[in-house]
C-alpha positions in Angstrom: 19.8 15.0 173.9 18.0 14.2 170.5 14.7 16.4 171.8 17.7 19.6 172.5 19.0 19.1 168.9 16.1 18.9 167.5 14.6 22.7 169.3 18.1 23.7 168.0 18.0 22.9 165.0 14.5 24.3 164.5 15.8 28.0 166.1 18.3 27.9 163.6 15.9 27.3 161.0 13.6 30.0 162.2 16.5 32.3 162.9 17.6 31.9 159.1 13.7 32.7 157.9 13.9 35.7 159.2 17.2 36.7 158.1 16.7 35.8 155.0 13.3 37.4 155.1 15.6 41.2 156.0 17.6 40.5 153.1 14.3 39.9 150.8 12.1 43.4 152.3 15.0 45.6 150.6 14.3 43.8 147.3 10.4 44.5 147.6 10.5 47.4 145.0 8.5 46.8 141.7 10.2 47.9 138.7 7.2 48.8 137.1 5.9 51.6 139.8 8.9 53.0 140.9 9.5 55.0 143.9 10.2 58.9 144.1 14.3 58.0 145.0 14.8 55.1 142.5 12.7 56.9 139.6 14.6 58.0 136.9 13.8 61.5 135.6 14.5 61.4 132.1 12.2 58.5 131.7 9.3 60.3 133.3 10.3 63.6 131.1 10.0 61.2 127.8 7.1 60.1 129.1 5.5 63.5 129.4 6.9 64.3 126.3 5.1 61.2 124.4 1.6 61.4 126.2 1.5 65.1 125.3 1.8 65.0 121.8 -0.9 62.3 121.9 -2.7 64.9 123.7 -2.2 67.2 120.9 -2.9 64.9 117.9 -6.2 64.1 119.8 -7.2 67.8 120.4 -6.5 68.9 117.1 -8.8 65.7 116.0 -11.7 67.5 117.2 -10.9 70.8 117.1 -9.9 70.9 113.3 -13.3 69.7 112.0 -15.6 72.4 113.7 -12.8 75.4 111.8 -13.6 73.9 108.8 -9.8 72.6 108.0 -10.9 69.0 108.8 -13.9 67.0 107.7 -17.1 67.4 110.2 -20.2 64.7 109.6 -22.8 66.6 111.9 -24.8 67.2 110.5 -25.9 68.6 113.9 -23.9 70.3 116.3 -25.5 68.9 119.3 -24.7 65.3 117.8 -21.1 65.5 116.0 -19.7 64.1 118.8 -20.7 62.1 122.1 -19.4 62.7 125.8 -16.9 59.2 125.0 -15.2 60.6 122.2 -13.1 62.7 124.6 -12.4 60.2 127.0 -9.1 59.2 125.9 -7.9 63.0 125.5 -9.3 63.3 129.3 -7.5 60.8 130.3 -4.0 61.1 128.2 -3.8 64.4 129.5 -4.6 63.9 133.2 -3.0 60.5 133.7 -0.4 60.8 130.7 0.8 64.1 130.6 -0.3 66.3 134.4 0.3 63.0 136.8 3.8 62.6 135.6 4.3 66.1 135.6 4.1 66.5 139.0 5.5 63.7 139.8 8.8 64.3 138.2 9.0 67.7 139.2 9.6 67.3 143.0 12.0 63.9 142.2 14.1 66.3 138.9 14.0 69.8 141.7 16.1 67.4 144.5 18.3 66.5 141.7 18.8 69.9 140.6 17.6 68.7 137.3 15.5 72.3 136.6 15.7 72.1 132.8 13.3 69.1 133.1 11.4 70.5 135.5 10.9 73.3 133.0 10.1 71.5 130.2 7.6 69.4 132.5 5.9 73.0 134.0 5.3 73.9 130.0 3.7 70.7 128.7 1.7 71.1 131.8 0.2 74.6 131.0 0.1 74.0 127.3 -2.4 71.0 128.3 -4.2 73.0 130.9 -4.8 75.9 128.7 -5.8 73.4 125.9 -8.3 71.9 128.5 -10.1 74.8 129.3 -10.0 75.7 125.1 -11.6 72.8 124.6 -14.2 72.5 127.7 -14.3 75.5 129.9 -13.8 75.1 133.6 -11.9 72.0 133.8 -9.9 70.0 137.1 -6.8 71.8 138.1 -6.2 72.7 141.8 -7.9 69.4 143.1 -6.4 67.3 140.0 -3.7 64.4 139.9 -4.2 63.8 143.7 -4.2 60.0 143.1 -5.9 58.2 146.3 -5.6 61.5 147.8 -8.8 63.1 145.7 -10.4 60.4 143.4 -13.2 63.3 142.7 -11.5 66.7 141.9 -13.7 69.6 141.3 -13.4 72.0 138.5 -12.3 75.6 138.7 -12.8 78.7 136.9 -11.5 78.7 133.5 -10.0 82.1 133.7 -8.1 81.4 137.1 -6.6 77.8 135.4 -5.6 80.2 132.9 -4.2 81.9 135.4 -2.0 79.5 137.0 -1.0 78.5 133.2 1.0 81.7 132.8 2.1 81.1 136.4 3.5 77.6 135.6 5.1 78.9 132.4 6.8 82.0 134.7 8.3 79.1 136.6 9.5 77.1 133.8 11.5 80.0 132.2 13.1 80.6 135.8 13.5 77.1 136.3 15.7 76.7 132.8 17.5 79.8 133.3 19.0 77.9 136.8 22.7 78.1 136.4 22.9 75.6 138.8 21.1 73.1 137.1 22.1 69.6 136.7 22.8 68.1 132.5 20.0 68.4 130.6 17.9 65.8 129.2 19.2 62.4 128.2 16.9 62.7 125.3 14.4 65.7 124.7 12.1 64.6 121.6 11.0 68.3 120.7 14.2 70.8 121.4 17.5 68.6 121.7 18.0 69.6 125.6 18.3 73.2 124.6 16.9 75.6 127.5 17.2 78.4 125.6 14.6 77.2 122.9 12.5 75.8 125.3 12.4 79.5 127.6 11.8 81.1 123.4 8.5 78.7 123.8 7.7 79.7 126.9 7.3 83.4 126.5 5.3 82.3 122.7 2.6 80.5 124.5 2.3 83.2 127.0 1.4 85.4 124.4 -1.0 82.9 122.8 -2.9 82.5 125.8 -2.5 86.3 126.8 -4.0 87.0 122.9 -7.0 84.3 123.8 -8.1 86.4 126.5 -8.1 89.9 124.6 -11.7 90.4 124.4 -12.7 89.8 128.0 -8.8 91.1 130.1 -8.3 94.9 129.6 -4.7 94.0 131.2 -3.6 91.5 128.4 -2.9 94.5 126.0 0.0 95.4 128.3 1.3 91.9 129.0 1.0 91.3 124.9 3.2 94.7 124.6 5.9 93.3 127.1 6.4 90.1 125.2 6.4 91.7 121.6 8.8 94.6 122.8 11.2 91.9 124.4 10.1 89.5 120.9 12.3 86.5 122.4 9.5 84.6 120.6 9.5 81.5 118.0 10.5 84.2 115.0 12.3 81.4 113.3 11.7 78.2 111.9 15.1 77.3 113.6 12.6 77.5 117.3 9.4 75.6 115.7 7.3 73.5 118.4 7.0 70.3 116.5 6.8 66.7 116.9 9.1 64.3 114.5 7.9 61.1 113.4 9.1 57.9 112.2 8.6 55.2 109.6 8.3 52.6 111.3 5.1 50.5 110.7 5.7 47.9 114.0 5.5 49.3 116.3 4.2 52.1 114.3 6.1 55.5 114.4 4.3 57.5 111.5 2.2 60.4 111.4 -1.6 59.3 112.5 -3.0 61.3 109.3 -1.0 58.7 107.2 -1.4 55.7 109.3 -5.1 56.4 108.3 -4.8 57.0 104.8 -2.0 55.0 103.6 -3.3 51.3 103.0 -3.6 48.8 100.3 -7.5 49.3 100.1 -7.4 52.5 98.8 -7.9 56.1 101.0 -9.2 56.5 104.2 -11.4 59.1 105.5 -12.4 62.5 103.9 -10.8 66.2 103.8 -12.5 68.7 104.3 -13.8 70.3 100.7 -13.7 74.2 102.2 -10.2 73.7 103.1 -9.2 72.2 99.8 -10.8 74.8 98.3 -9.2 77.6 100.2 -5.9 76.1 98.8 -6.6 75.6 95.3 -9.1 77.6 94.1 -10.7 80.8 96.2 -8.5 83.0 95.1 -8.1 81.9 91.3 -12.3 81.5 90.6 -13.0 85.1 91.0 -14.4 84.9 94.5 -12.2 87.2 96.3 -12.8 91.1 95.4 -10.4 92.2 93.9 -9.7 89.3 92.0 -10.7 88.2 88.9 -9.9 84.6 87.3 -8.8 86.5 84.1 -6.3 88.3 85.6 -4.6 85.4 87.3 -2.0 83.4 85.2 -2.8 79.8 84.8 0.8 79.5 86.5 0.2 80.6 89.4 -1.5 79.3 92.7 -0.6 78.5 96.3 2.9 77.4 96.4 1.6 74.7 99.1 -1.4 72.9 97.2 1.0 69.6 95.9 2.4 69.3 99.3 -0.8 69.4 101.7 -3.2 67.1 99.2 -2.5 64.4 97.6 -5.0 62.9 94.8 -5.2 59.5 93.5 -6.9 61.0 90.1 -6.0 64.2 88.9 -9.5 63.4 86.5 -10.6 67.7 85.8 -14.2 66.8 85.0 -14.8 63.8 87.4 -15.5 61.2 85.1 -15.1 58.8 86.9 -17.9 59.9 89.5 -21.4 58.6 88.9 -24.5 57.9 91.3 -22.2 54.9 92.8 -18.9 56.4 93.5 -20.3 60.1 94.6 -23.9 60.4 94.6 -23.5 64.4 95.6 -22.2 64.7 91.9 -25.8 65.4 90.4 -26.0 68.5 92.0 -22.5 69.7 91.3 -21.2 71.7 89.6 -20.9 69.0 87.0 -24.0 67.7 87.4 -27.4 69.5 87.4 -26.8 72.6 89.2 -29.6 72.4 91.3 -28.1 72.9 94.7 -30.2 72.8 98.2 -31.6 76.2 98.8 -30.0 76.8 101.9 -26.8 76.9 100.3 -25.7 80.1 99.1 -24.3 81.1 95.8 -22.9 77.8 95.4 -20.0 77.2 93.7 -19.3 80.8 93.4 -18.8 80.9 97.6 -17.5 77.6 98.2 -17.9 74.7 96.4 -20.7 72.1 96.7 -19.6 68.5 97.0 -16.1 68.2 94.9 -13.7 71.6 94.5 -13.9 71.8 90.8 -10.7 72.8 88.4 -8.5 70.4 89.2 -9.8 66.7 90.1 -9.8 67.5 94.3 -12.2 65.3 95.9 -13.2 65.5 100.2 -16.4 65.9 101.7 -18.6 69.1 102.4 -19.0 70.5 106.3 -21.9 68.9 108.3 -22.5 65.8 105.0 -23.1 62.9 106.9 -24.1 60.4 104.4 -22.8 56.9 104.3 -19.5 56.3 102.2 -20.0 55.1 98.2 -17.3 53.1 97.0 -15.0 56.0 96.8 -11.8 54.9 97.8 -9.9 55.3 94.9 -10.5 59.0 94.4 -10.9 60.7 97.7 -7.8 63.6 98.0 -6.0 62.5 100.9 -3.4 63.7 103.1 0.0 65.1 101.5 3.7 65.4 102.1 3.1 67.6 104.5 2.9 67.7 107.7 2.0 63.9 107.4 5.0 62.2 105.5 2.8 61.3 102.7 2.8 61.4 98.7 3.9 64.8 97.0 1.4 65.1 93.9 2.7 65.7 91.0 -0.4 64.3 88.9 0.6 61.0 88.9 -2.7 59.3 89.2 -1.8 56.6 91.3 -3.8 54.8 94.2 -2.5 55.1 97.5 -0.7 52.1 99.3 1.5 51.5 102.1 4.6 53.2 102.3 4.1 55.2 99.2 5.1 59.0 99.5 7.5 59.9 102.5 6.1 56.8 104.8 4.5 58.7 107.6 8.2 60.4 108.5 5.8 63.8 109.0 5.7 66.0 112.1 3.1 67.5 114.3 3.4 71.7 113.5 2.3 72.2 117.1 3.9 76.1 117.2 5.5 77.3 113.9 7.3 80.9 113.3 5.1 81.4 110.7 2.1 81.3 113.6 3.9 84.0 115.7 4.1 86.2 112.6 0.2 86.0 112.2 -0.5 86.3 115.8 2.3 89.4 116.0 -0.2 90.6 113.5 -3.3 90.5 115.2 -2.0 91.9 118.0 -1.2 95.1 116.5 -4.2 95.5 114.3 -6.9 94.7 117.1 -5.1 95.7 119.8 -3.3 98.6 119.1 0.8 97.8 120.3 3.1 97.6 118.7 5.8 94.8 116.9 8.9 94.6 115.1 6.9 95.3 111.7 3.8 96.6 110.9 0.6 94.3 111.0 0.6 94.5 106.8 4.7 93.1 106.9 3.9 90.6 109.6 1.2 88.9 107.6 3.9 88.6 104.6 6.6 87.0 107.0 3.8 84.6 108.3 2.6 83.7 104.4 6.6 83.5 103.5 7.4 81.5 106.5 4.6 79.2 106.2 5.9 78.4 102.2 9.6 78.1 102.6 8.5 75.6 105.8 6.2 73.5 103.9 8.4 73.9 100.3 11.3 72.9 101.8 9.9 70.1 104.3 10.4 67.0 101.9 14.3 68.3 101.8 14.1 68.6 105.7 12.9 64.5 106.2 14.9 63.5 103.8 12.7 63.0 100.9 14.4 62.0 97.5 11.9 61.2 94.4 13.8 61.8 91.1 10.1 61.3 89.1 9.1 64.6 90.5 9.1 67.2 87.6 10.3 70.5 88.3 7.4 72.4 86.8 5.4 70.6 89.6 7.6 72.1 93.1 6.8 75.4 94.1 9.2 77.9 92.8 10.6 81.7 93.4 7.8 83.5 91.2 5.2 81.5 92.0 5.9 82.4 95.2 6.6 85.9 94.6 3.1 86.1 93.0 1.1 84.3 95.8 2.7 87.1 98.2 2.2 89.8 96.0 -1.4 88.5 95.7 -1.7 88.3 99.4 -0.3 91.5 100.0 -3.0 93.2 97.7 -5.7 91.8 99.5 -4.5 93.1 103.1 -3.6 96.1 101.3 -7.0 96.7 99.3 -9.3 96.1 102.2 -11.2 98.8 103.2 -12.0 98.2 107.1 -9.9 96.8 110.0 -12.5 93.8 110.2 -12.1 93.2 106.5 -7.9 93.3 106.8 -8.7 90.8 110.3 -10.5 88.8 107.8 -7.7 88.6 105.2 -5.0 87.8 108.1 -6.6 85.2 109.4 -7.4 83.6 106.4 -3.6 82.9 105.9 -3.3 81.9 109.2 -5.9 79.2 108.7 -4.1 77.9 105.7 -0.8 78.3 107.2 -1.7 76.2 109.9 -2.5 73.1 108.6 -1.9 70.0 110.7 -2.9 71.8 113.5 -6.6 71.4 114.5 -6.7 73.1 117.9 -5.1 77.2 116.8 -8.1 77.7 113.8 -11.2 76.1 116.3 -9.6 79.2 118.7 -9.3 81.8 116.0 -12.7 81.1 114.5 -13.8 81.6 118.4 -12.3 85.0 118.8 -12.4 86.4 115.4 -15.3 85.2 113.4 -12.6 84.4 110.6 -12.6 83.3 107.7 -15.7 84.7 107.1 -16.9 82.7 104.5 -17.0 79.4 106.3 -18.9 76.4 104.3 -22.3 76.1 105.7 -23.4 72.6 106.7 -24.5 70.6 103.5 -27.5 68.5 104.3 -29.3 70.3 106.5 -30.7 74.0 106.6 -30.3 74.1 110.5 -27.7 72.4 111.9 -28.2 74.5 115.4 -25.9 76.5 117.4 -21.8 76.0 116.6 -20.2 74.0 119.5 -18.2 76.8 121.5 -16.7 74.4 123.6 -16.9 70.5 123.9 -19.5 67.9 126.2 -17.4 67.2 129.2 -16.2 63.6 128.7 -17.8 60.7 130.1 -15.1 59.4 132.2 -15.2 62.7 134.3 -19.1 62.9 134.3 -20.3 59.6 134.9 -17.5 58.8 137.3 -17.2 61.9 139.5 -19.6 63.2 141.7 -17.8 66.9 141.5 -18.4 67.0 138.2 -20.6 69.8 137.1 -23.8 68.5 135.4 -23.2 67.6 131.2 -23.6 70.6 128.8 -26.8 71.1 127.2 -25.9 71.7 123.7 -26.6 75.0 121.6 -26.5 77.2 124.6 -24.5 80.4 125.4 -23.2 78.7 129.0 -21.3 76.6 126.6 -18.8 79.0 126.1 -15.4 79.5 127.2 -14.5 82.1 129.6 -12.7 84.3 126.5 -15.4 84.1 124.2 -17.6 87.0 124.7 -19.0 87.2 121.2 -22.9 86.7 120.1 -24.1 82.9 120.3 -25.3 83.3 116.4 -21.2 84.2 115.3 -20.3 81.6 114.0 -22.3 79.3 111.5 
C-alpha cells in the first residue's frame, strides 16, 4: 500500500508539472520583442517617427559641409570622411526607420489603422530617396528581410526612386481611407492630421520628380500635374519640421546646441562662406549691381541675429593674434598676402574671418588644428537651434543660455516649395501659381517671417533684447526689394538660376541634405569658397563611400568607391565631373 501511494502521489506531482507548465507556455512572450498581434502600432509609428529625424539630423551632418552651409576640414575630398562615419546613418535608417516600417504596416493595415500606415510609407521613401542622394544605388527590394536576407543586394538608383513615388502614391491613398481606424495616439511632426501629411506627400513627390529633371524627359509633366493641383506645403501652417525640447537629461535639445552650448566656451566651427552670405555679400560691393555706397548702414538680411550668434561682437579682431587665430596674418587684417590659389580674396569671399562685424567660423577645406579659440568662434543662433539671439551682447556661451536647445529640425518649409516652384518654371518651362520672379519673393518673405517670428513661436521671452536689434518691416522691405533687383537685373536664365538658388541656400539653413542636392543639379551658388589650404583638393564628392557596415559585412555589396571619379555619381546627376569646385 505505501509503494501505490507513493507512484500516486508522484503522477500527481508530474501531472501538476505539466499543467502548470500549459498555463506558463501562454506567458512565454517577451515584452521587449513583441509579436505582430500583441504589438502596439502607435509605439512602432513613434518609433519610426524618432529614428527618422535622427536620420535626418545625420544626413544633413554630412551633406551641409560639402554645400558650403556647414564647416568642411578636407582638405581633400577623397579624405573628408571615412566609410565609418556613415555607419550609424546606415544603420538608423535600415534598422531604425525601414524595419519598423514594414513591420508596422502589415500589423496598422489589419487594424484598419491606414493613417499610420501612411505616415510609415512616407518616412520610408523620404529615407530611401535620401539614401540614394546620398550614395547612389543603395538596398531596397532585398532590404529589412531580417534572418530572411542577412546580405541584400543593391538596386538601381533610378528604379528605388521609383518605388519612392510608388510608396508615397500609397500613402496618400492610404490617408485618404475613410474607413480608417483613429489616428495616431501621438504624431510628433503633424498632430494626427491626414490631410497635412497627404499636403507632404505630393511636396516630396515633386522634390524628387525636380531631382530627376536633367536625366527623365517625363518629370516635366509629373512636375506640371503637382503644381497645377499646388496641394503643396504653401504655408508655414504645413511645414515638415521636427520640435525639440529643453531637457538636458535625458537630453531633448537641438544637436547644433547640445554641441555648442557648454561652460567651456563654443564648440565646433561655421562655416565662414555661409556667414558671409548672410552678413556681408551683398553689402561689400560683390554682387553687380550693388555697390556698398548705395546700401544704408541699416539695412541687411533680416535673419543674420537669429542664425549666428557671436560671443564678441570685436569689428577689427583684436583680440585674435598668432595664438587664438593664426589665419589672421593673412586676413584681411593682417598682411594681405593670401595663398595664390585663392581668388580675389576678400572681394569674392572672405579669407579666414568675414570682416565688418566681428563673425568668426572657419574657411572650406581649412583643416588645421584648433588655437585656443573658444571664446570667439560665431556659433549657432536662435534659430533653427534654440540658441542665443545676438543682439551684441558680447557674452560667452554657457549652458542653457539663449532658448535652451527648444529649436526644430526645418526638414520641408513653405518657403522651400516657393523656391523649388521657382525652378521649375524657369528651367523647365510649366507653369505655377506665380511667375518664377514672384515665387522667389514668397520663398525670401516666407523664409524671414519663419525665422523673425520663430523666438515668438517656442516661446522665447528676453526683455534685454533692444528693438533696433529684431528685424523689422523696412528692413525687410529693403532686403526683398534688394533681392527682387538682382532676379530682375540678371541678364541670362543661368544668371537668374543663380540668384534663386542663392536664397534658397540661405533660406534653408538647418537643413544640410536640400543645398548638397541643389549644388548637384544646379552648379549654384556659383561663387562657392574654394578650399583654403590647399590648391587641389581633387574632385567634389558627388555622392558618399558606401559605409563600412554594409561593405565589410555584406558579400552583395558592390566594391567601395574609388574617390574623384565620374561612377561616383548619382543616377540624376548628369553634369561634367569638373562642376563643382
Amino acid at each position: 500500500m505505501k509503494y501505490k501511494k507513493i507512484v500516486f502521489g508522484l503522477l500527481l506531482v508530474a501531472t501538476g508539472f505539466t499543467a502548470c507548465n500549459k498555463e506558463f507556455d501562454t506567458l512565454l512572450t517577451n515584452p521587449n520583442y513583441p509579436s505582430t498581434t500583441t504589438a502596439d502600432v502607435d509605439l512602432y509609428l513613434n518609433t519610426v517617427q524618432l529614428n527618422f529625424n535622427g536620420f535626418f539630423q545625420n544626413a544633413s551632418s554630412y551633406a551641409g559641409p560639402l554645400a558650403r552651409q556647414t564647416y568642411w576640414g578636407g582638405p581633400f575630398y577623397r579624405n573628408g570622411a571615412s566609410p565609418s562615419s556613415f555607419d550609424g546613418m546606415w544603420s538608423t535608417a535600415y534598422t531604425g526607420v525601414i524595419a519598423n516600417a514594414d513591420a508596422m504596416i502589415p500589423l496598422a493595415q489589419s487594424q484598419k489603422k491606414y493613417i499610420q500606415v501612411g505616415i510609415a510609407r512616407i518616412l520610408k521613401a523620404y529615407t530611401l530617396g535620401t539614401l540614394v542622394d546620398m550614395f547612389g544605388d543603395v538596398p531596397f527590394s532585398q532590404a529589412a528581410k531580417g534572418a530572411d536576407n542577412t546580405t541584400p543586394a543593391v538596386d538601381g538608383g533610378a528604379a528605388v526612386y521609383a518605388s519612392v513615388q510608388s510608396l508615397l502614391d500609397s500613402a496618400i491613398a492610404d490617408l485618404g481611407n475613410t474607413s480608417a481606424a483613429a489616428a495616431p495616439k501621438v504624431d510628433l511632426y503633424y498632430g494626427g492630421s491626414a490631410a497635412k501629411w497627404i499636403t507632404l506627400a505630393n511636396t516630396l513627390k515633386l522634390k524628387f520628380y525636380m531631382q530627376t529633371r536633367l536625366v527623365d524627359a517625363s518629370a516635366k509633366a509629373k512636375i506640371q500635374t503637382l503644381l497645377t493641383a499646388n496641394n503643396l506645403i504653401n504655408a508655414a501652417g504645413n511645414d515638415f519640421v521636427f520640435q525639440y525640447g529643453k531637457s538636458l537629461s535625458p537630453d531633448s535639445r537641438h544637436p547644433d546646441y547640445a554641441g555648442d552650448y557648454n561652460n567651456n566656451g563654443g564648440g565646433g566651427y561655421l562655416s565662414n562662406y555661409f556667414i558671409w552670405k548672410v552678413a556681408s555679400e551683398k553689402y561689400t560691393g560683390n554682387v553687380t549691381g550693388v555697390s556698398s555706397a548705395s546700401v544704408a548702414a541699416t539695412t541687411g538680411d533680416p535673419r543674420l541675429r537669429y542664425y549666428f550668434y557671436r560671443q564678441s561682437t570685436s569689428n577689427n579682431y583684436s583680440w585674435a593674434n598668432e595664438s587664438s587665430c593664426p589665419c589672421i596674418l593673412k586676413s584681411q587684417y593682417g598682411s594681405a598676402t593670401y595663398p595664390v590659389w585663392y581668388p580675389s580674396v576678400p572681394d569674392q569671399t572672405p579669407y579666414c574671418v568675414v570682416g565688418g562685424r566681428g563673425y568668426m567660423g572657419r574657411d572650406h577645406g581649412d583643416n588645421s588644428g584648433g588655437p585656443p579659440d573658444g571664446a570667439y568662434k560665431t556659433q549657432h543662433g536662435i534659430y533653427p537651434a534654440g540658441g542665443e539671439f545676438d543682439y551684441s551682447q558680447n557674452k560667452a556661451l554657457s549652458l542653457g543660455l539663449g532658448a535652451g536647445g527648444n529649436g526644430i529640425s526645418p526638414i520641408w518649409l513653405s518657403s522651400f516649395t516657393a523656391f523649388l516652384k521657382a525652378e521649375a518654371v524657369l528651367t523647365l518651362g510649366v507653369t505655377a501659381d506665380k511667375s518664377a520672379a514672384a515665387l522667389v519673393t514668397s520663398g525670401v518673405t516666407q523664409s524671414i517671417a519663419k525665422v523673425t517670428g520663430f523666438p515668438a513661436a517656442i516661446g522665447y521671452v528676453n526683455t534685454a533684447i533692444p528693438a533696433a536689434s529684431l528685424a523689422n518691416s523696412t528692413q525687410t522691405a529693403a532686403y526683398i526689394a534688394l533681392v527682387d533687383g538682382l532676379y530682375a537685373g540678371a541678364a541670362t536664365d543661368a544668371a537668374k538660376l543663380d540668384v534663386l538658388m542663392s536664397e534658397y541656400h540661405i533660406a534653408l539653413w538647418g537643413n544640410g541634405i536640400e543645398p548638397y542636392n541643389n549644388i548637384r543639379r544646379t552648379g549654384s551658388p556659383k561663387n562657392v569658397q574654394l578650399a583654403a589650404t590647399t590648391a587641389t583638393p581633387g574632385l567634389f564628392m558627388r555622392s558618399f563611400y558606401y559605409p563600412s557596415v554594409f561593405v565589410d559585412r555584406n558579400s552583395n555589396a558592390p566594391a567601395q568607391k574609388t574617390p574623384g571619379v565620374a561612377a561616383n555619381k548619382v543616377f540624376w546627376d548628369n553634369n561634367p565631373d569638373n562642376f563643382i569646385k
